[in-house]
C-alpha positions as CSV (number, residue, x, y, z in Angstrom):
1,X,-0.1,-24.7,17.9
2,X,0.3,-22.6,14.6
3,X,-0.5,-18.9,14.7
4,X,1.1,-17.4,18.1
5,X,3.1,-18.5,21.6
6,X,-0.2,-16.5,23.1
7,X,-2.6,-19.1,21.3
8,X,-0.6,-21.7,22.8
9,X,-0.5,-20.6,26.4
10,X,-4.0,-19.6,25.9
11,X,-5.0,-23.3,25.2
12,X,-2.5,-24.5,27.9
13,X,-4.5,-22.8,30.7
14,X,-7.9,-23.4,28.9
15,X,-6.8,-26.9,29.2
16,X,-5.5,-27.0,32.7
17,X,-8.7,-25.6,33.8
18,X,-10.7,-28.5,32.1
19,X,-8.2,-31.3,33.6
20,X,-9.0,-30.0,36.8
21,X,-12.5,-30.9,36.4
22,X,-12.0,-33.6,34.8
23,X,-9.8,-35.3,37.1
24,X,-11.8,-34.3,40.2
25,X,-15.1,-35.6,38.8
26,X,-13.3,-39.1,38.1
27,X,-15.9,-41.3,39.7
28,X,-13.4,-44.3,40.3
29,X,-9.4,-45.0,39.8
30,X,-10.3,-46.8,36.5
31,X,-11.2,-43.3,35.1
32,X,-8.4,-41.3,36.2
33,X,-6.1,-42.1,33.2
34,X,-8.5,-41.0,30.7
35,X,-9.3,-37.7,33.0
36,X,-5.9,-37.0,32.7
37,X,-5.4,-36.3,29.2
38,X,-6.8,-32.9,29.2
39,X,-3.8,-32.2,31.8
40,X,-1.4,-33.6,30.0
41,X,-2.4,-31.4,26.7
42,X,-2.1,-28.3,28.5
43,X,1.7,-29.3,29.4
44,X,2.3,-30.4,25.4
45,X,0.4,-26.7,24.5
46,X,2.9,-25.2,27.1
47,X,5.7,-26.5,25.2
48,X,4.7,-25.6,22.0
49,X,4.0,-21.8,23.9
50,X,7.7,-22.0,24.7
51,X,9.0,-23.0,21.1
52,X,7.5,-20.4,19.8
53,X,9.1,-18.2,22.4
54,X,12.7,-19.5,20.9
55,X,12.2,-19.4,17.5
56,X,10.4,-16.2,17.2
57,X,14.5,-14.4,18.7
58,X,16.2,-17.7,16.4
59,X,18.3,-16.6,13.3
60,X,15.7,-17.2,10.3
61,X,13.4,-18.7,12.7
62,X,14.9,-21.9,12.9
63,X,16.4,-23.5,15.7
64,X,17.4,-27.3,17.7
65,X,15.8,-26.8,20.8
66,X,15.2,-28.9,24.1
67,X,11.9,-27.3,24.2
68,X,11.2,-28.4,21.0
69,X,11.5,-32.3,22.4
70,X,9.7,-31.8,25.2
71,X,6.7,-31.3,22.5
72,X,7.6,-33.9,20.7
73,X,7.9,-36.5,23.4
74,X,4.1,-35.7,23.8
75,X,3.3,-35.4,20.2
76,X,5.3,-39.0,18.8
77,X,5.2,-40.8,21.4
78,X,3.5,-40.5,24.6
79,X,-0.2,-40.2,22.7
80,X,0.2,-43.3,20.2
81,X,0.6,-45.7,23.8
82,X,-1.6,-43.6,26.3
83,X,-4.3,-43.5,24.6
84,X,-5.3,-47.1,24.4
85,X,-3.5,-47.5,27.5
86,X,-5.6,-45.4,29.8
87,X,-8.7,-46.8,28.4
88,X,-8.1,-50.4,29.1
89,X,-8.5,-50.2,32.8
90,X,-12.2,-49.1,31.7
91,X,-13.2,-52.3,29.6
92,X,-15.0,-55.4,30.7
93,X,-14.1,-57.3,27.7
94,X,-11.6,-59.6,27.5
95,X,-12.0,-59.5,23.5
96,X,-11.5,-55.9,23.5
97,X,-9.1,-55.6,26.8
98,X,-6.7,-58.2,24.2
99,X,-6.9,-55.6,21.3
100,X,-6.5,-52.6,23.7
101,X,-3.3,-54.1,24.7
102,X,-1.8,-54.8,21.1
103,X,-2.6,-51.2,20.2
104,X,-0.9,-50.0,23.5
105,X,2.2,-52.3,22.1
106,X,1.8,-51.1,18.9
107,X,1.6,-47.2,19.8
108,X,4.6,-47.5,22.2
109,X,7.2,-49.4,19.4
110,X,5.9,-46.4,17.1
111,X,6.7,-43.8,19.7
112,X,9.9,-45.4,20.6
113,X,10.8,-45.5,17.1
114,X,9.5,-42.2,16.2
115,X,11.5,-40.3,19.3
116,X,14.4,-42.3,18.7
117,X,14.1,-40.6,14.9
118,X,14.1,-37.3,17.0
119,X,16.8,-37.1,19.5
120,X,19.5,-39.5,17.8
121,X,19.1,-37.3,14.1
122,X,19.1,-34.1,13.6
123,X,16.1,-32.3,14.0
124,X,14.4,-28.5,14.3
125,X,11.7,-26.4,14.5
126,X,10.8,-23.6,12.8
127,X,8.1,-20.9,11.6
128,X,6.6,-21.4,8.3
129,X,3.4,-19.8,6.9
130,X,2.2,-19.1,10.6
131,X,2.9,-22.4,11.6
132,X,5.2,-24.5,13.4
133,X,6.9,-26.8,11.2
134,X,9.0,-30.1,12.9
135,X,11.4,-31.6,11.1
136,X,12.0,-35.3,11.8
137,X,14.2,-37.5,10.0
138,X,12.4,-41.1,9.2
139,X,13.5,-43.9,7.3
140,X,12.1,-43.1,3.6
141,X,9.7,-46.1,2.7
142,X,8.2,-45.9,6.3
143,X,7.5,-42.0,5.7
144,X,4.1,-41.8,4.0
145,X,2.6,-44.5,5.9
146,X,3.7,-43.7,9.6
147,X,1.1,-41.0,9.9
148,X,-1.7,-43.5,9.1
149,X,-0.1,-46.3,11.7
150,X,0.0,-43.2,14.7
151,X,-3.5,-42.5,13.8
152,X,-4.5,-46.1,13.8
153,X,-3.2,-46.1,17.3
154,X,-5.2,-43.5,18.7
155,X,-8.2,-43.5,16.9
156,X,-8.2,-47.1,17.1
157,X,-8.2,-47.3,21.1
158,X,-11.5,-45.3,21.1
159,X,-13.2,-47.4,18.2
160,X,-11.9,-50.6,20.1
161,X,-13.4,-49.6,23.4
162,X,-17.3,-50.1,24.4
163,X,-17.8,-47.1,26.7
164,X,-20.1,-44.6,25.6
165,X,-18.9,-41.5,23.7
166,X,-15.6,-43.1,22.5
167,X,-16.8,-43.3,18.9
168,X,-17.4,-39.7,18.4
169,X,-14.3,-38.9,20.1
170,X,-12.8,-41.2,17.3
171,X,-14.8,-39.8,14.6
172,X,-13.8,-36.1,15.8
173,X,-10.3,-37.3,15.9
174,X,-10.3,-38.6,12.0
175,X,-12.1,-35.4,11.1
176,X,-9.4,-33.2,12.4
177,X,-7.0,-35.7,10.9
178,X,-7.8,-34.9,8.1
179,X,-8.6,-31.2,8.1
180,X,-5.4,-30.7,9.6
181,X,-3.8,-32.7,6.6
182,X,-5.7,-31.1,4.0
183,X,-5.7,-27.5,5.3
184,X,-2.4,-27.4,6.9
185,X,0.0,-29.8,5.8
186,X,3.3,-27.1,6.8
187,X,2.2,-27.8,10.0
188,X,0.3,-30.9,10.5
189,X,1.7,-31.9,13.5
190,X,1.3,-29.0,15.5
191,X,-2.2,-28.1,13.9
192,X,-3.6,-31.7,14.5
193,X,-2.0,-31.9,18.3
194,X,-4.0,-28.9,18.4
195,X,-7.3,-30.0,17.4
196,X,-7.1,-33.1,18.9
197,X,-6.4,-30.8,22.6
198,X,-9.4,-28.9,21.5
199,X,-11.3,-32.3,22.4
200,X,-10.6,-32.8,25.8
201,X,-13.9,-31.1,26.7
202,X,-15.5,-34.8,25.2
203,X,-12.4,-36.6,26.8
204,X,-13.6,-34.9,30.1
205,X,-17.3,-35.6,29.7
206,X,-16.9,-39.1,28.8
207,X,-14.1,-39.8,31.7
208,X,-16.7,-38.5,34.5
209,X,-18.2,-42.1,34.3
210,X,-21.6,-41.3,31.6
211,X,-19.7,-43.7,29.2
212,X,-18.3,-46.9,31.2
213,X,-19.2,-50.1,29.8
214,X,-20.1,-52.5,31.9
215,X,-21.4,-55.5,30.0
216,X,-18.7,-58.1,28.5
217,X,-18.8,-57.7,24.6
């Protein structure tokens, strides 16, 4: 997260603590994917902790770090698959079970793609304007519109699915989409992974079981 590896750690054990809950209250296994994402922020907010850590003793506040991936593994491409992924097990439909499935597909080629982009080309991290910047090479005509596929994939999985409280969690996730891109476009990436960790408290309320569907659409 931009601003400070405290901020960071901060959210990580904010974040722990809400996974906890979450994934204790999990009424059935179905749910226990989707309780799991506040967990699995607080490990991607423990990265970014430690990047900050490096960079802040790195020559000019740049630097190629394994830490740096570890963030990014959660960041390009575990999201883009999990997300649609844990919510499938939760659907009735067959309809939307299909479409589920195609965005899982679609989220893990992009995350395959965009990691692949990270660990076989150079790439780095570094403070700019308060912010953590990443730098990953992508293939030119593919750069503007990769943003809009990744959040097509994420989004999309909680527009596609029927149970309760999965449209505002999309809706909140477009918002921040674009606040982060308009506010902080130095560092997007980070700032957005941010906000979008800042909604695992609705994550956690809809995973306890108040928004499973259980009537084919």
């Amino acid at each position: 997260m931009c601003f400070s590896a405290n901020v960071s750690f901060g959210a990580a054990a904010a974040l722990a603590a809400i996974g906890g809950v979450s994934v204790r209250g999990a009424p059935t296994r179905a749910h226990a994917p989707l309780a799991a994402i506040p967990l699995l922020f607080a490990l991607q907010q423990a990265a970014e902790g430690g990047v900050w850590l490096v960079l802040t003793d790195a020559p000019w506040g740049k630097a190629s770090t394994p830490i740096a991936q570890v963030f990014l593994f959660f960041a390009l491409f575990l999201w883009p698959a999990y997300v649609p992924l844990s919510l499938y097990p939760l659907e009735t439909s067959a309809r939307r079970r299909a479409a589920l499935k195609a965005l899982f597909l679609l989220g893990a080629l992009l995350g395959a793609y965009l990691m692949a982009c990270s660990t076989l080309r150079p790439s780095y991290a570094c403070i700019a304007y308060d912010n953590l910047y990443y730098g990953v090479s992508v293939d030119g005509p593919l750069k503007p519109v990769l943003p809009f596929f990744y959040v097509a994939t994420v989004a999309g999985g909680f527009l596609v699915s029927s149970a309760r409280g999965t449209k505002l969690l999309a809706a909140l996730l477009l918002a921040s989409f674009g606040a982060a891109g308009v506010l902080f476009k130095v560092g997007f990436a980070s700032v957005w992974c941010f906000f979008a960790a800042a909604l695992s408290g609705v994550v956690a309320l809809v995973a306890r079981g108040a928004g499973l569907a259980t009537r084919p659409r």
